[in-house]
N, CA, C and O atoms as a GROMACS GRO file, in nm:
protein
  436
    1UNK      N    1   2.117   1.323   0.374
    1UNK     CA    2   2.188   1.332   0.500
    1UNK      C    3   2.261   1.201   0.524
    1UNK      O    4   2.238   1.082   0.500
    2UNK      N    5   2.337   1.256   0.569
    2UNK     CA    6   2.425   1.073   0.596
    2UNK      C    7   2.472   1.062   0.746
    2UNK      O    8   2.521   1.149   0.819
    3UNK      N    9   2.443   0.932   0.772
    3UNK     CA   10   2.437   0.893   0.921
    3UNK      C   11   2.532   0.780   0.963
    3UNK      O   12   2.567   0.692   0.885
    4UNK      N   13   2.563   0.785   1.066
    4UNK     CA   14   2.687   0.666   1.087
    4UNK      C   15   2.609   0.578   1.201
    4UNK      O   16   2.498   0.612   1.241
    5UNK      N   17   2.663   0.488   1.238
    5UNK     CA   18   2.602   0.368   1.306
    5UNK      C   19   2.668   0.401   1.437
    5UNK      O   20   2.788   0.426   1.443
    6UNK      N   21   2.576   0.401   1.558
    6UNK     CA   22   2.657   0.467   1.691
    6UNK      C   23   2.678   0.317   1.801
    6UNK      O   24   2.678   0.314   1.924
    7UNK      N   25   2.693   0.220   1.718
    7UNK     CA   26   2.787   0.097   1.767
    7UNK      C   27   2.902   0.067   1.684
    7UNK      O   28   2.965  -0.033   1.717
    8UNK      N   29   2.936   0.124   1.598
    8UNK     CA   30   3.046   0.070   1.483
    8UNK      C   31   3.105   0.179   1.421
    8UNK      O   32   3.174   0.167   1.320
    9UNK      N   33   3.082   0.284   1.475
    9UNK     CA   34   3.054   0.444   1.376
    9UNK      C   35   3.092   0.431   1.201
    9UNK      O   36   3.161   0.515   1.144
   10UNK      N   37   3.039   0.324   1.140
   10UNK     CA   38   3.008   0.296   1.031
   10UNK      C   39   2.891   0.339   0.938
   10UNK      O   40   2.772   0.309   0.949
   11UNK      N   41   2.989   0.461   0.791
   11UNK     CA   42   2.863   0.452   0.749
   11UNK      C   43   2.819   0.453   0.667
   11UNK      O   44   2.780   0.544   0.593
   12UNK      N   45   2.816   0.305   0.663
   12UNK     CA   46   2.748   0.212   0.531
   12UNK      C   47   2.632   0.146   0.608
   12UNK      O   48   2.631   0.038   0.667
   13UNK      N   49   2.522   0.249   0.590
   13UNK     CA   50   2.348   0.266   0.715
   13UNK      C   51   2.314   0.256   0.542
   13UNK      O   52   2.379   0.283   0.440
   14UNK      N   53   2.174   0.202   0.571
   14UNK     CA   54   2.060   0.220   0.448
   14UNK      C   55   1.950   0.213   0.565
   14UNK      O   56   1.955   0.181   0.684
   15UNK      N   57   1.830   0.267   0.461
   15UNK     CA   58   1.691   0.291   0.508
   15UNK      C   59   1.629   0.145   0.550
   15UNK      O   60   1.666   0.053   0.477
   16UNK      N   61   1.547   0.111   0.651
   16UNK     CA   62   1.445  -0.048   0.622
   16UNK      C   63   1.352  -0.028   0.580
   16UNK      O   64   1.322  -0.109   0.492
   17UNK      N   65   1.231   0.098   0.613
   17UNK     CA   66   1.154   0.107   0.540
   17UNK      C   67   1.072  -0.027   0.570
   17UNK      O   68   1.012  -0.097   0.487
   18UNK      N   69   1.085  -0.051   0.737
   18UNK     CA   70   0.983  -0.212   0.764
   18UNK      C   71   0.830  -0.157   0.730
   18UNK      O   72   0.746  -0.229   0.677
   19UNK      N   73   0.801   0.011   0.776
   19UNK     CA   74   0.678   0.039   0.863
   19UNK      C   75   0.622   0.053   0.728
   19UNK      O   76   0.516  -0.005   0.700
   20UNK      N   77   0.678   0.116   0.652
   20UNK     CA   78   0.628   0.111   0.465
   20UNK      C   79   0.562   0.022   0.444
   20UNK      O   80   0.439   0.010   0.447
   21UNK      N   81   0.671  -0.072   0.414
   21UNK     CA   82   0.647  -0.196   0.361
   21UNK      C   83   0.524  -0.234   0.422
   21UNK      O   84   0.435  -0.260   0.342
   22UNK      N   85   0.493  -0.244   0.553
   22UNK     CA   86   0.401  -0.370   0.627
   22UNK      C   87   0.282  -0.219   0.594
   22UNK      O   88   0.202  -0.221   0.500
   23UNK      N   89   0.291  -0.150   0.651
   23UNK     CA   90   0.187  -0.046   0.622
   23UNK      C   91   0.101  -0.083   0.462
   23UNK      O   92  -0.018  -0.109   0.450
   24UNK      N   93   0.200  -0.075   0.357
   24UNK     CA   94   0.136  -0.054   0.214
   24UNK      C   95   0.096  -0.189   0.218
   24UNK      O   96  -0.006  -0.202   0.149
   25UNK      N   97   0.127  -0.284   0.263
   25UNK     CA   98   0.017  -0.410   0.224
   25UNK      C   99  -0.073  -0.397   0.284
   25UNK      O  100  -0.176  -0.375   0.222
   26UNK      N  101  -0.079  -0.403   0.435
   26UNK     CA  102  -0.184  -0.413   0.513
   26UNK      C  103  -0.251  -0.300   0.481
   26UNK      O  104  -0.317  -0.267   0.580
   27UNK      N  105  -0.267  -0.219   0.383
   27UNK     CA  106  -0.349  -0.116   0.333
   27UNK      C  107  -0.413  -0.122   0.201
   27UNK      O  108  -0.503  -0.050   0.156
   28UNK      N  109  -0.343  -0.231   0.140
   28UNK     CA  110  -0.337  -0.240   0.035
   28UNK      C  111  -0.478  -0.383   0.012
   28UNK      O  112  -0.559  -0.402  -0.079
   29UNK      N  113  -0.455  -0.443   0.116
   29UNK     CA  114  -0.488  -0.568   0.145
   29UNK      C  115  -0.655  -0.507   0.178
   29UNK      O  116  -0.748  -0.530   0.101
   30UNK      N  117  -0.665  -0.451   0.270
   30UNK     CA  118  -0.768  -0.321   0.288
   30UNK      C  119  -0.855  -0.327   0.230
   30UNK      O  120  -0.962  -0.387   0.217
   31UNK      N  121  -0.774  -0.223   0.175
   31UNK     CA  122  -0.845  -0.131   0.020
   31UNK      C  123  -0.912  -0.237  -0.061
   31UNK      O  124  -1.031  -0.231  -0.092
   32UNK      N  125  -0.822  -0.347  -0.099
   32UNK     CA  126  -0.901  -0.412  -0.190
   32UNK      C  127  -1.010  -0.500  -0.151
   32UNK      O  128  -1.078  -0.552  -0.240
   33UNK      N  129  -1.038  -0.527  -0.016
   33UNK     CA  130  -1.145  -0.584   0.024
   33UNK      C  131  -1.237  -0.497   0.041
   33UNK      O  132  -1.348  -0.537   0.006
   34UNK      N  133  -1.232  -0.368   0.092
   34UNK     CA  134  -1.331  -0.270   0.060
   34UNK      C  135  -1.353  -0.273  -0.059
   34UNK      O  136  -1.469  -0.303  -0.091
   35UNK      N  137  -1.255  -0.244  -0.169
   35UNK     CA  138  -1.318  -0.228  -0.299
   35UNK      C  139  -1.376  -0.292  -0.382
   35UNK      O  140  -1.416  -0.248  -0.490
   36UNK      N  141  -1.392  -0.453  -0.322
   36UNK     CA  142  -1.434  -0.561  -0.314
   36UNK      C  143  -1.571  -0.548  -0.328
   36UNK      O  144  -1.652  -0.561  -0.420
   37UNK      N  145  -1.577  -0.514  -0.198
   37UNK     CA  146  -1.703  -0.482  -0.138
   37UNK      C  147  -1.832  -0.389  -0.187
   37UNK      O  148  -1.953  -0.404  -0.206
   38UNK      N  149  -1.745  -0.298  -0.195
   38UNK     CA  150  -1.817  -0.208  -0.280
   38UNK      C  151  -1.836  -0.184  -0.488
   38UNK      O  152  -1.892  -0.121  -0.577
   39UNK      N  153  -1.723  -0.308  -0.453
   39UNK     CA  154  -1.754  -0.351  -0.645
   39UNK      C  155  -1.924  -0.382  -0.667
   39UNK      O  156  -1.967  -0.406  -0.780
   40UNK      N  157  -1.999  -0.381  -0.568
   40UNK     CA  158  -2.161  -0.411  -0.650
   40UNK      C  159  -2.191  -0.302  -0.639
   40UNK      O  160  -2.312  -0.317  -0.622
   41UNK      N  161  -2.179  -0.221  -0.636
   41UNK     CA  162  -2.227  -0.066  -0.710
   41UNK      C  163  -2.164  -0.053  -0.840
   41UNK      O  164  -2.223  -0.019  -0.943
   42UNK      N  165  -2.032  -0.084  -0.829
   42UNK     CA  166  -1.986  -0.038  -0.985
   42UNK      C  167  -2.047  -0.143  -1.062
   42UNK      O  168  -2.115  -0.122  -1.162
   43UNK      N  169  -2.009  -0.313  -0.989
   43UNK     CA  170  -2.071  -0.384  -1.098
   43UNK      C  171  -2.209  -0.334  -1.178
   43UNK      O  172  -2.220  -0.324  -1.300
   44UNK      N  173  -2.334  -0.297  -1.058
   44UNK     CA  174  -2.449  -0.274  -1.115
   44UNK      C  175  -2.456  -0.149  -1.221
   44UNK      O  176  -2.535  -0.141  -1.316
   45UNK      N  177  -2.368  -0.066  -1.189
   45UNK     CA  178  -2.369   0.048  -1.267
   45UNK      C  179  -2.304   0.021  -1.397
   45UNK      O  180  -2.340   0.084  -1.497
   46UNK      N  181  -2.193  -0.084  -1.404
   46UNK     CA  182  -2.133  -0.126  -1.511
   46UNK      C  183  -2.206  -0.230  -1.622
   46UNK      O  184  -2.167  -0.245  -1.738
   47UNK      N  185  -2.309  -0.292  -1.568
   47UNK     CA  186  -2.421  -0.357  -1.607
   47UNK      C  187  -2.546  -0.273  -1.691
   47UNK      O  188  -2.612  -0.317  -1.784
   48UNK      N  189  -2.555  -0.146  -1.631
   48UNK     CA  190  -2.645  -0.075  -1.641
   48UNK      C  191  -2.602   0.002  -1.796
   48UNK      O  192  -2.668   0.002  -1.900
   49UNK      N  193  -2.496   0.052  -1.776
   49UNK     CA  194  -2.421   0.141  -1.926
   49UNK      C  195  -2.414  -0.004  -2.052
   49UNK      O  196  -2.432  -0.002  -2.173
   50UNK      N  197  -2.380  -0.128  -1.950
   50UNK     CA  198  -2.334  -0.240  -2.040
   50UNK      C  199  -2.463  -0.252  -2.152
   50UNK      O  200  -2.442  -0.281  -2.270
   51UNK      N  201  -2.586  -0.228  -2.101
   51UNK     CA  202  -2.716  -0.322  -2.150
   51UNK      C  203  -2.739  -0.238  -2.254
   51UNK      O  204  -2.855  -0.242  -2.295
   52UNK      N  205  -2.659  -0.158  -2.314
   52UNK     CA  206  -2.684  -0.109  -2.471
   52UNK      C  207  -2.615  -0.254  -2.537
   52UNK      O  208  -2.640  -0.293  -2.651
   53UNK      N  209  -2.555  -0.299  -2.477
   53UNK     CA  210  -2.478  -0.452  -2.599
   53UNK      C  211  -2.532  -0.530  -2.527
   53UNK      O  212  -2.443  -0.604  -2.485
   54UNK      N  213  -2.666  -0.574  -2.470
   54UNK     CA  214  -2.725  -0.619  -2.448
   54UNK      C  215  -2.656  -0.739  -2.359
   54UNK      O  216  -2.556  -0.705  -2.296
   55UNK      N  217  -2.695  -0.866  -2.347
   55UNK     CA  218  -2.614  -0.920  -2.257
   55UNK      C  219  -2.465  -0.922  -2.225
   55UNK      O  220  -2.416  -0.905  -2.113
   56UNK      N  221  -2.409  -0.942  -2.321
   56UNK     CA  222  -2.260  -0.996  -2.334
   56UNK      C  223  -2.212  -0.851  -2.291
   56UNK      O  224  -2.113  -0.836  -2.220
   57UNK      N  225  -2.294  -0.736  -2.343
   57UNK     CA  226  -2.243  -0.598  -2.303
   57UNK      C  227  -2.257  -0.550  -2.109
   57UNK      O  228  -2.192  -0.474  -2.039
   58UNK      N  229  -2.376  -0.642  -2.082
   58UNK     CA  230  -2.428  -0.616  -1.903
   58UNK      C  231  -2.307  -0.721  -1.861
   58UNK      O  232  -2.240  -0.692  -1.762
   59UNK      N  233  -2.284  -0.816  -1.917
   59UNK     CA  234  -2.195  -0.916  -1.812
   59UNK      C  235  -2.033  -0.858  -1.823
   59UNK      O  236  -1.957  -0.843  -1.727
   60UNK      N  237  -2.011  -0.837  -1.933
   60UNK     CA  238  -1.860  -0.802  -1.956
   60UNK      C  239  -1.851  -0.621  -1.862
   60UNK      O  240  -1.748  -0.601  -1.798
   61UNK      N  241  -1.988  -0.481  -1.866
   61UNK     CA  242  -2.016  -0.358  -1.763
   61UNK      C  243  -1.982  -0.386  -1.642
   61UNK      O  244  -1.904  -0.322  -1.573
   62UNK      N  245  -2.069  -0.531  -1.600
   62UNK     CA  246  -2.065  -0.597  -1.440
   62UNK      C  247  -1.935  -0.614  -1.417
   62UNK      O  248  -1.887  -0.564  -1.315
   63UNK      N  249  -1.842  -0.694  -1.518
   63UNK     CA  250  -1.702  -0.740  -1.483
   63UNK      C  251  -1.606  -0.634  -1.445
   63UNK      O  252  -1.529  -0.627  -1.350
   64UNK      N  253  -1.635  -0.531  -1.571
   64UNK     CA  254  -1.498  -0.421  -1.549
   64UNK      C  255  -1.552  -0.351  -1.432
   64UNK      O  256  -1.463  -0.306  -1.360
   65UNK      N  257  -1.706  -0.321  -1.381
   65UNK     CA  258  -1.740  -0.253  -1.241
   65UNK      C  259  -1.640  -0.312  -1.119
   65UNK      O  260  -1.557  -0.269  -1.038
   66UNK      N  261  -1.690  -0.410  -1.150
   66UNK     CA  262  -1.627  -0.499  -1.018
   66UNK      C  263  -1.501  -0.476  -0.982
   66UNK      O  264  -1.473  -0.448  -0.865
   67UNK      N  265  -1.364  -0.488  -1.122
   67UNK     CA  266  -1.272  -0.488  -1.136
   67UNK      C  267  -1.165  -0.392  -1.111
   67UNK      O  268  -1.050  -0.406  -1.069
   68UNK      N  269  -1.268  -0.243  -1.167
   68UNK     CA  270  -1.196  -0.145  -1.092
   68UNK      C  271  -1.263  -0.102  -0.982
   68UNK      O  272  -1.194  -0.015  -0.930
   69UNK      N  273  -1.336  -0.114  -0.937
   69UNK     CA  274  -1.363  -0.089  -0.765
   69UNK      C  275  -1.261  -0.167  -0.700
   69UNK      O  276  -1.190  -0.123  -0.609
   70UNK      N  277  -1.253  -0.291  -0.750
   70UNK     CA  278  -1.093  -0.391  -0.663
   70UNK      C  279  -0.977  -0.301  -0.619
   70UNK      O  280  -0.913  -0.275  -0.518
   71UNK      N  281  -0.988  -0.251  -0.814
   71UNK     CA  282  -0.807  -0.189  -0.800
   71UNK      C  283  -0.822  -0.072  -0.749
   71UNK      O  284  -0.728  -0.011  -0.699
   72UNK      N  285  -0.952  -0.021  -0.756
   72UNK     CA  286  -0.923   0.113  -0.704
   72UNK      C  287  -0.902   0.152  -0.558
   72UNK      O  288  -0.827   0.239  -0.513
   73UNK      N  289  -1.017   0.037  -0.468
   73UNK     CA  290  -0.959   0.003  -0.307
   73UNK      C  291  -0.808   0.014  -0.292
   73UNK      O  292  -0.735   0.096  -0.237
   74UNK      N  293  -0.788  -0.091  -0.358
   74UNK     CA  294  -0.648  -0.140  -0.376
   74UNK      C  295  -0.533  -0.055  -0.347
   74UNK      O  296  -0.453  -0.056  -0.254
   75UNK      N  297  -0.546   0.030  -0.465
   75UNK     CA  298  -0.422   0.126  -0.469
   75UNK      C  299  -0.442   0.254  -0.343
   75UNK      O  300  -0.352   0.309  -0.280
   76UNK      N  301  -0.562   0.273  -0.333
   76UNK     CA  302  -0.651   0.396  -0.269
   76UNK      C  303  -0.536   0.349  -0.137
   76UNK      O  304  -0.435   0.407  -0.098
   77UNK      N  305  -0.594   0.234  -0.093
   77UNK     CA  306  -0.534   0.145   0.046
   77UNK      C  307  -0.372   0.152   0.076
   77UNK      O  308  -0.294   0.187   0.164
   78UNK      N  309  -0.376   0.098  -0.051
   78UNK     CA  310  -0.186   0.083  -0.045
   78UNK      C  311  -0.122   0.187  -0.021
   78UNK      O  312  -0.007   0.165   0.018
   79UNK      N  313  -0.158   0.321  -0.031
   79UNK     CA  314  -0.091   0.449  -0.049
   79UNK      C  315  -0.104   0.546   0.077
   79UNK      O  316  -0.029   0.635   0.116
   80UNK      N  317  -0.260   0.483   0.140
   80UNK     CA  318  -0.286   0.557   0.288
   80UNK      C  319  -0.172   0.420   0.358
   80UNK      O  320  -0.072   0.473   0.406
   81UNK      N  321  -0.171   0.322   0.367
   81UNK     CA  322  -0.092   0.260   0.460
   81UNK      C  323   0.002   0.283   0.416
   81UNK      O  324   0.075   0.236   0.503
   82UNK      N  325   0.123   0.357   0.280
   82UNK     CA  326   0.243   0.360   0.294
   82UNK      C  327   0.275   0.475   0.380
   82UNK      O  328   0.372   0.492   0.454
   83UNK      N  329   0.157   0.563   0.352
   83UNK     CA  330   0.172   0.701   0.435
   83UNK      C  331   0.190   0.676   0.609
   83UNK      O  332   0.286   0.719   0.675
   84UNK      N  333   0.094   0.612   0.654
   84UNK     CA  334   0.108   0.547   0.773
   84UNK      C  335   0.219   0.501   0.836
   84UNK      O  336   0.248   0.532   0.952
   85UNK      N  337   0.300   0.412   0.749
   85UNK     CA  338   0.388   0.346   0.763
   85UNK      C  339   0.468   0.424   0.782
   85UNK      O  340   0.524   0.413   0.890
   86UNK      N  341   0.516   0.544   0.684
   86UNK     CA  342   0.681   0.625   0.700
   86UNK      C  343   0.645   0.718   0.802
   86UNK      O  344   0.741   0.781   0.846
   87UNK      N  345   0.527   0.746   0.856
   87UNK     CA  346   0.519   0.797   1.005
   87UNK      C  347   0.572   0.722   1.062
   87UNK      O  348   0.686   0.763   1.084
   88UNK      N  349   0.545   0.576   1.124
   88UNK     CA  350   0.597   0.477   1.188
   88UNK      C  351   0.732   0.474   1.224
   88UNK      O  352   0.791   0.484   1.332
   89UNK      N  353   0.785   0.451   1.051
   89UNK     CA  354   0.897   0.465   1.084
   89UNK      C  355   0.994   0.632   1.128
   89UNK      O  356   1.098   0.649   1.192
   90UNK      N  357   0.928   0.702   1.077
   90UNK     CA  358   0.988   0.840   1.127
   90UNK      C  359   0.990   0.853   1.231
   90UNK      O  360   1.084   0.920   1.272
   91UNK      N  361   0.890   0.797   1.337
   91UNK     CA  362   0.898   0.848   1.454
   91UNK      C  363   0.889   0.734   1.575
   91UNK      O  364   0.876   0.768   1.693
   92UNK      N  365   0.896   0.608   1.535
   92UNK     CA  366   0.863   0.503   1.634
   92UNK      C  367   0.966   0.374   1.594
   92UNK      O  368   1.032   0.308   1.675
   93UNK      N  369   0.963   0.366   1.513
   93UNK     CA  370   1.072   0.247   1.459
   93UNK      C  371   1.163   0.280   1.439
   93UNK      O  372   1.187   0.398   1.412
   94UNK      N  373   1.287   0.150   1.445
   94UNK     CA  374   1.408   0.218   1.407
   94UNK      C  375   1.429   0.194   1.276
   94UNK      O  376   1.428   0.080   1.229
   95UNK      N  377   1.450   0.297   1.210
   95UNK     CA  378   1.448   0.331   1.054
   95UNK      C  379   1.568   0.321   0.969
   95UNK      O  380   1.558   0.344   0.848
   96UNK      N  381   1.684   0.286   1.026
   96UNK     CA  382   1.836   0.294   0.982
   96UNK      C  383   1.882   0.107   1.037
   96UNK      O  384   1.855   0.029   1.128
   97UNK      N  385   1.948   0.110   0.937
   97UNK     CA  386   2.041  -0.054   0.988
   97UNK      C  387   2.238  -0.016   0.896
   97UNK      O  388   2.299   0.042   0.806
   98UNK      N  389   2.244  -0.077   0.977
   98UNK     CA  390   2.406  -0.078   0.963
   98UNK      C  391   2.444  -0.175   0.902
   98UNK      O  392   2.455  -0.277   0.971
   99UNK      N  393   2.474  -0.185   0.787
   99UNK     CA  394   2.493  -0.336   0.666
   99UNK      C  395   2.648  -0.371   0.725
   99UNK      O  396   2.720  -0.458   0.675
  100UNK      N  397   2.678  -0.306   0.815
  100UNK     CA  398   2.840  -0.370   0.846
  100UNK      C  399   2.876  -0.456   1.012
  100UNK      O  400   2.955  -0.547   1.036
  101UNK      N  401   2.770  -0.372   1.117
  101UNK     CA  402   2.741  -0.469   1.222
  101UNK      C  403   2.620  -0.511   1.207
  101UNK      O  404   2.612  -0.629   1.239
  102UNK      N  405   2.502  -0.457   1.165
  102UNK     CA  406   2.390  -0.507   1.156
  102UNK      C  407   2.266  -0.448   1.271
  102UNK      O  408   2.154  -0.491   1.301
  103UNK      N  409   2.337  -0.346   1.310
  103UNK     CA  410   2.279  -0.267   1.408
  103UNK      C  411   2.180  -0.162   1.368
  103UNK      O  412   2.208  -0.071   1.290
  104UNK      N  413   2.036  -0.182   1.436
  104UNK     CA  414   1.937  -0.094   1.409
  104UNK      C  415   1.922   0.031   1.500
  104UNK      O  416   1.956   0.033   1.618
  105UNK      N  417   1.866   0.134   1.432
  105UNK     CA  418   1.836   0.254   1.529
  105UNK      C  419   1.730   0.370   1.446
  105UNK      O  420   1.681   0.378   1.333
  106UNK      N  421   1.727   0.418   1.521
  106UNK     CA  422   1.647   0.577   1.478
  106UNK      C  423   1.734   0.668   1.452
  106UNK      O  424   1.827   0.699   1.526
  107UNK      N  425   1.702   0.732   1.315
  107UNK     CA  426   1.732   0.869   1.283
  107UNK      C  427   1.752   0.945   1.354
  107UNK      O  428   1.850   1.012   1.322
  108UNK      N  429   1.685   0.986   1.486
  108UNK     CA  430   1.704   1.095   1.534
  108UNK      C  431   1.781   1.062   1.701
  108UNK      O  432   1.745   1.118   1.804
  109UNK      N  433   1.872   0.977   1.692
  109UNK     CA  434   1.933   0.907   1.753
  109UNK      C  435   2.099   1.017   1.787
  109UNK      O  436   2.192   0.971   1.853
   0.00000   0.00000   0.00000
């Protein structure tokens, strides 16, 4: 759909995509402290499969536990706050800018 700017009726508009953006970190940011958090379950469980290679096999189980519980917060996070975010902007932020006055607004404007 293409939209014109209703101070300049210009329309050379692109998306900002602020609520995204700040959404997927601050979700992202989240996630990975939860998954943080909850990396001592995987660690222990990754420890637990590890101890057939006996130490070097429990410390290196512990590491990758830890590691993907991180990423898995992580991404888990990043993806509910991008979702968040393009609500935001769909319906509360103004979601359009005008690269020629520089004027922001809403889509449904």
């Amino acid at each position: 759909m293409s939209y014109s700017c209703p101070n300049c009726r210009s329309e050379s508009v692109v998306h900002r995509h602020k609520g995204r953006n700040v959404g997927g970190i601050t979700g992202g940011v989240a996630g990975t402290a939860s998954g943080v958090a909850g990396a001592t379950s995987g660690a222990s469980t990754g420890m637990a499969l590890g101890a057939v290679g006996g130490p070097v096999g429990i410390a290196l189980g512990g590491f990758a536990g830890a590691l993907l519980g991180g990423l898995a917060g992580g991404v888990t996070g990043t993806l509910a706050g991008s979702k968040i975010g393009e609500k935001l902007d769909e319906h509360i932020l103004d979601d359009l800018e005008c690269t020629n006055c520089g004027q922001t607004f809403r889509s449904d404007e």
